[in-house]
N, C-alpha and C positions, 0 to 999 in steps of 0.2 A: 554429469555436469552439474555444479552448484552456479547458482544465479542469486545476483542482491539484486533488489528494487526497492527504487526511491522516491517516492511520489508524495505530492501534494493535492491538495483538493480545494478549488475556488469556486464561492468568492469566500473572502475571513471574513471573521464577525470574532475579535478579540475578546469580549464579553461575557459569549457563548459557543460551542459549539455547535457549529449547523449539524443540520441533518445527514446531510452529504459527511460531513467529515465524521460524523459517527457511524454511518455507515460503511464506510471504509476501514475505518478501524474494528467493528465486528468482524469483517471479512476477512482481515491481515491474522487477527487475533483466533477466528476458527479457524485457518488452514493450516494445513498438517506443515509448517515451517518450524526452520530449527531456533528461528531467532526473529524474533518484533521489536522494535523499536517507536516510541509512537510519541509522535511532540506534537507543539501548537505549531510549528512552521517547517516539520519537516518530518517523514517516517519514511524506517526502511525496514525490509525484512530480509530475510536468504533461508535458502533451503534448496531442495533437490529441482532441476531443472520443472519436472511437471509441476512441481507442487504450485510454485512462483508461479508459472503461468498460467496455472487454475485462479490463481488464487488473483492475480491481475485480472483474467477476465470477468472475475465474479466485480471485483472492485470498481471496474468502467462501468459497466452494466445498472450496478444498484448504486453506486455512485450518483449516476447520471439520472436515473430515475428519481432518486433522493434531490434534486434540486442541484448538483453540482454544474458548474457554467463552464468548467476548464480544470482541467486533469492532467499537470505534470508529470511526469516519471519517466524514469532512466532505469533501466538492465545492463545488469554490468555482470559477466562472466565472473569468478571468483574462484582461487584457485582454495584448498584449503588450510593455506597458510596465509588467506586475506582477512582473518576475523577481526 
């Protein structure tokens, strides 16, 4: 099963990246996924079922510990004709 997720990280600070959102994107960016995608108001990634959900729990985790107040995301099942 391939899985995309799409998560956000609050609160913004337009000027900077917070800590929380770089920390999030270290996470998306070392897991073994097939595809990252990483903006100022929105990122998503996809890859194989485990990977994504590694890769989300690492993201809650040191997210939240990073200073993040609130943690959007969506999983959305993806067929391999969804790229």
């Amino acid at each position: 099963m391939r899985l995309r997720v799409e998560f956000t990280t609050e609160p913004f600070d337009l000027d900077e990246a917070p800590a929380h959102a770089v920390v999030a994107r270290e996470v998306v960016e070392a897991a073994e996924l097939d595809a990252v995608d990483v903006g100022p108001f929105g990122n998503t990634a996809e890859g194989g079922a485990d990977a994504v959900l590694t890769a989300v729990d690492a993201l809650l985790r040191k997210s939240l510990k990073a200073g993040a107040t609130r943690i959007s995301l969506q999983v959305n099942v993806i067929g391999e004709g969804d790229r």
